[in-house]
matplotlib code that plots the C-alpha trace (Angstrom):
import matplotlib.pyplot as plt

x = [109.8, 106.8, 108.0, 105.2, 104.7, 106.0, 108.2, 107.7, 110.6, 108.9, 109.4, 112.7, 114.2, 116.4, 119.3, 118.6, 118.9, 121.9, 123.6, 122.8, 123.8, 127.2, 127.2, 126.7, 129.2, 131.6, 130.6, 131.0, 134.3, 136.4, 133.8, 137.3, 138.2, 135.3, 134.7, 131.3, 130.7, 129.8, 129.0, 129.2, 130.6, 126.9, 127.2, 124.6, 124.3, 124.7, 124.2, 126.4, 126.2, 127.5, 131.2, 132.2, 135.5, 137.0, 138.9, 138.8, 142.4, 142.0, 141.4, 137.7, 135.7, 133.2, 129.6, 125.7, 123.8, 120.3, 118.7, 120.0, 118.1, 120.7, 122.9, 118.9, 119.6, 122.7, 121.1, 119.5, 121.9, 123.8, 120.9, 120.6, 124.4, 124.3, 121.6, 124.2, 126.3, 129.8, 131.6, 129.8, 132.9, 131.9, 129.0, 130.6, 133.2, 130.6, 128.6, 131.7, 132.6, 129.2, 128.8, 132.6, 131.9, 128.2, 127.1, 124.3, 121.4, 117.3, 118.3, 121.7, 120.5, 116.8, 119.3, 120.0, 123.3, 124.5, 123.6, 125.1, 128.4, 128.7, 127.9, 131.0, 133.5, 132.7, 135.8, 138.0, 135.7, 136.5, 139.9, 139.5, 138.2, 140.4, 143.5, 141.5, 140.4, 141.8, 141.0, 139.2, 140.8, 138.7, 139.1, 138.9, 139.5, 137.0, 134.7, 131.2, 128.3, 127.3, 123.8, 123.1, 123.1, 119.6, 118.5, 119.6, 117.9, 114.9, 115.5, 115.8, 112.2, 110.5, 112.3, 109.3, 106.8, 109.3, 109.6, 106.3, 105.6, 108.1, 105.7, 102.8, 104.1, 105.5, 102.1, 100.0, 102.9, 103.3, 106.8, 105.4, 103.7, 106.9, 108.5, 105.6, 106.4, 109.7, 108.8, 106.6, 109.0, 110.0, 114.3, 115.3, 117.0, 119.2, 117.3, 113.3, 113.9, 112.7, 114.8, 114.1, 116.7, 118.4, 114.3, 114.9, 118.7, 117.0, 114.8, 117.2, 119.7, 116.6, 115.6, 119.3, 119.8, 116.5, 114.6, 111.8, 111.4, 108.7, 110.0, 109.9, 113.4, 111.5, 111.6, 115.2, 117.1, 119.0, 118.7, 121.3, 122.8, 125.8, 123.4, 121.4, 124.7, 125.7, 122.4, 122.4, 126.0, 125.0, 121.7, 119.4, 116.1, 115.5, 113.4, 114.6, 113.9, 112.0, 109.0, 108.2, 106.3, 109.4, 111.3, 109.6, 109.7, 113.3, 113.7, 111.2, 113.0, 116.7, 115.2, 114.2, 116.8, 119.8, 117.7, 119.3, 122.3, 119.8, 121.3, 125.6, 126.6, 125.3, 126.9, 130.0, 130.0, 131.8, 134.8, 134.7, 134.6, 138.1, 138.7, 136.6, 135.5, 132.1, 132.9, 134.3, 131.2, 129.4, 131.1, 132.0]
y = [117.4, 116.8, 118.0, 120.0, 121.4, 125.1, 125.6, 127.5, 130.0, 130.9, 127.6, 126.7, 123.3, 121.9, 122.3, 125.9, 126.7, 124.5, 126.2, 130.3, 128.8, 127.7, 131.1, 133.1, 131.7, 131.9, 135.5, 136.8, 134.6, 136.5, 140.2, 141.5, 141.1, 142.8, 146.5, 146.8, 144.7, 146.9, 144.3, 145.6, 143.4, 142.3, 140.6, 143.3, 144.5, 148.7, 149.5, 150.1, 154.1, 154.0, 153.9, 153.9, 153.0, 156.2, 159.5, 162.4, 164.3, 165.6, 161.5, 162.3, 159.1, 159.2, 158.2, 159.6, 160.1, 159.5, 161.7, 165.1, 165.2, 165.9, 162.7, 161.3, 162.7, 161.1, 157.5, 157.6, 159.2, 155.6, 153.8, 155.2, 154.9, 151.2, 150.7, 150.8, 147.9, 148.4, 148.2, 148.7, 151.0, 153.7, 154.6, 154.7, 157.4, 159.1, 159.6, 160.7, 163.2, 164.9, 165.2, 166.5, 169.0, 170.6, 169.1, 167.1, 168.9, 168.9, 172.4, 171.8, 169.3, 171.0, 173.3, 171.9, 174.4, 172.0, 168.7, 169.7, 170.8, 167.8, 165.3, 167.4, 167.3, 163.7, 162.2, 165.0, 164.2, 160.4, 161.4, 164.1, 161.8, 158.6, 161.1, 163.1, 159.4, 157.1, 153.2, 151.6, 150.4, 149.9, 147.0, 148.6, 152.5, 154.8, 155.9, 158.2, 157.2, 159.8, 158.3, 158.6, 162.8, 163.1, 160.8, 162.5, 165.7, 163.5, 162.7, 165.9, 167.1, 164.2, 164.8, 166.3, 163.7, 161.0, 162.5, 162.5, 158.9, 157.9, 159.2, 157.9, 154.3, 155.1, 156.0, 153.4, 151.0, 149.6, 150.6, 149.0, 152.4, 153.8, 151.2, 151.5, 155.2, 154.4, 151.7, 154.0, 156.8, 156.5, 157.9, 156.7, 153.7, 153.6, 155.7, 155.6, 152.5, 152.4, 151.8, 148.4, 145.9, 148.6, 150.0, 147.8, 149.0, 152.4, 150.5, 149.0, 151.8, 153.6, 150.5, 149.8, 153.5, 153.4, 156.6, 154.3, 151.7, 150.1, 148.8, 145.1, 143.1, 141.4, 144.2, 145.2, 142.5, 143.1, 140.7, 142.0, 140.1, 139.8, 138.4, 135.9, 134.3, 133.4, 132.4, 130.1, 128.7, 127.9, 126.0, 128.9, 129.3, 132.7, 134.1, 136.7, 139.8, 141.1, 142.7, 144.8, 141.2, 138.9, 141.6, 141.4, 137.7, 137.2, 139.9, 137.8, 134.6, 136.3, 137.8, 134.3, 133.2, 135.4, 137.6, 140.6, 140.0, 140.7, 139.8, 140.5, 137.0, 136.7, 139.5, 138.8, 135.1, 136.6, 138.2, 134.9, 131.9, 131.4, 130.9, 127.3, 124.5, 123.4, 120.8, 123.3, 124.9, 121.7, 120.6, 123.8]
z = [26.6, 24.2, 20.9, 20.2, 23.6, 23.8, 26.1, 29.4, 30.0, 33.5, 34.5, 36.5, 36.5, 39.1, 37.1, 36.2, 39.6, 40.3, 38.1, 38.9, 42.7, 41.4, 39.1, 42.3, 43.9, 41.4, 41.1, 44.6, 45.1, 42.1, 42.5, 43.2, 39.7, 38.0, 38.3, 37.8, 40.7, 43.5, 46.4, 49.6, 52.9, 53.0, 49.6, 48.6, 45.0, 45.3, 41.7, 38.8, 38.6, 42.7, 41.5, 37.9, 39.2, 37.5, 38.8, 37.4, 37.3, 40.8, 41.8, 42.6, 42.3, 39.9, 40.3, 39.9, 43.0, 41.7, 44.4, 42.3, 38.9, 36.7, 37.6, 37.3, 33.9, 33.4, 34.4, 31.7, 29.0, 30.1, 29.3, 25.7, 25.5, 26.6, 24.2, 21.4, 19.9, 21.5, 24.4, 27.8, 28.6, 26.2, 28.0, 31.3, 30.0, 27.8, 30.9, 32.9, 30.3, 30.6, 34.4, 34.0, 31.6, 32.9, 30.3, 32.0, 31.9, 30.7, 29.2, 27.3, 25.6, 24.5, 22.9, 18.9, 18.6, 21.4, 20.4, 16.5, 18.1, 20.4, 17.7, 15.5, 17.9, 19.2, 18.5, 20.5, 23.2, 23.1, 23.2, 25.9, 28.5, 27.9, 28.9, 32.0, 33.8, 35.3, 36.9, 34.7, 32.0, 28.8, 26.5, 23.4, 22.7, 23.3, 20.8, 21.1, 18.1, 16.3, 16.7, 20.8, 20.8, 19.0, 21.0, 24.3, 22.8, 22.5, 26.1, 26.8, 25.3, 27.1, 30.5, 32.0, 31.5, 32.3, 35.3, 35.8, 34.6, 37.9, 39.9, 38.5, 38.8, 42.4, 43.3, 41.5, 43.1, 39.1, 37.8, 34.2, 33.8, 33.3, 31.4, 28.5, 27.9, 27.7, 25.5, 23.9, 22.3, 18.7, 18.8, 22.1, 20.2, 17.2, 14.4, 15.3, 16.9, 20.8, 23.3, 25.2, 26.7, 28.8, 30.5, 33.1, 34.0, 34.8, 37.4, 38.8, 39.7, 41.1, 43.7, 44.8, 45.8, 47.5, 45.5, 45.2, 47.7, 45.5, 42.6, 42.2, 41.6, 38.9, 36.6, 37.2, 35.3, 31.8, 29.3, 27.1, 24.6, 26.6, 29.0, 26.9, 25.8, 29.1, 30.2, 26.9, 27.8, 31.0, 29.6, 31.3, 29.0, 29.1, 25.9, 23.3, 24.0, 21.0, 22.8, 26.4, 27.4, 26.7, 28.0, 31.6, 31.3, 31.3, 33.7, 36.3, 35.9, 36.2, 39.0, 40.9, 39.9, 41.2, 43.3, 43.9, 42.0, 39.3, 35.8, 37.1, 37.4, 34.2, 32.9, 34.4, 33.4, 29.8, 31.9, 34.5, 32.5, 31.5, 35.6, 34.6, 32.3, 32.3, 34.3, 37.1, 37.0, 37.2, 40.4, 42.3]

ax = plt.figure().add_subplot(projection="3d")
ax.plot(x, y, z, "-o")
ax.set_aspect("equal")
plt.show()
């Protein structure tokens, strides 16, 4: 490479795709190990909100079925969750505690006597649902930011026009629309900050339970940090995602890369890489 010549992120090298092949495989060989794998016999991705791999205390699986609006809701409570620095497991269970609780609706959370009193008694929640569920086992001990429930009230008094901005994108067949007003909300994210990283998870629960049959893979990829690290690791040039552009950029090339796997190998490379060296990887 020139040393002044910018580097094209779009571009995939020969050994870029060497390795996401070996990655895949890797992935789909030890999927039994990860529980937020949710491959089907067909080696077909089915979403992470499908099965949470949790029971509730009558051993009722626990999952969002994206075609009733106020697991819809919930999608994206996990979004704003994920958003946060922390385990990914907190968002799981936070989510689980409100679809347990009827506490998953447009209207509770419009009301500020709610959000106040769920913010106060946060930690009692943490505690409530790591002794109700069982499966998954998280890493580290559950814990719900005091940050995330303005923000879901800010969800909450949007929830009409985001709505609306689905529709608009399913019917303009440009799913960008939507992620812009996401984008586009000050409070989503930690503070005023907007959300970003996690737009594209929404879009990609929504295309692999089929609600909208026409949103491109391309935009469904997470470039987390989690993500980025493993991409870097693996000598995959993704770019930082700073801004909506760079955003869609990495998602596009983790997209033609893993197809759709979208960004879990990459995800799961943190939890799989102690089953090889470099060198495994290199010649698997």
């Amino acid at each position: 490479m020139l040393k002044n010549k910018k580097y094209n992120f779009m571009e995939i090298t020969i050994q870029e795709k060497q390795k996401a092949e070996r990655l895949i495989k890797v992935f789909l060989d030890n999927k039994h190990l990860l529980p937020y794998a949710n491959i089907n016999v067909d080696k077909v991705y089915q979403g992470w909100v499908v099965d949470f791999k949790l029971s509730d205390p009558n051993k009722k699986s626990i999952s969002l079925d994206l075609t009733k609006e106020n697991d819809l809701f919930l999608l994206f409570v996990l979004a704003i969750v994920w958003s946060r620095t922390g385990p990914w497991e907190n968002s799981a269970y936070f989510v689980s505690y409100l679809k347990l609780n009827n506490k998953n609706t447009e209207k509770f959370w419009k009301n500020e006597l709610n959000v106040v009193r769920e913010r106060e008694e946060k930690d009692k929640a943490a505690e409530l649902i790591s002794n109700e569920l069982s499966g998954l086992k998280p890493r580290k001990k559950i814990s719900f930011r005091k940050d995330i429930y303005a923000s879901i009230n800010l969800l909450a008094n949007n929830w009409r026009t985001i709505l609306q901005k689905l529709k608009d994108s399913e019917k303009s067949h440009n799913f960008e629309i939507f992620m812009s007003f996401m984008r586009s909300i000050e409070g989503l994210g930690v503070g005023n900050n907007k959300i970003l990283i996690k737009i594209p998870l929404i879009l990609r629960e929504l295309k692999c339970q089929g609600i909208y049959n026409n949103i491109s893979g391309e935009l469904c990829c997470v470039p987390d940090a989690r993500v980025y690290d493993a991409a870097k690791s693996l000598g995959i040039g993704i770019p930082k995602t700073s801004n909506l552009d760079n955003l869609k950029a990495s998602s596009r090339k983790i997209y033609r890369l893993f197809g759709d796997l979208y960004d879990l190998p990459l995800f799961a490379y943190e939890d799989l890489k102690h089953l090889f060296s470099e060198n495994k990887i290199a010649n698997t």
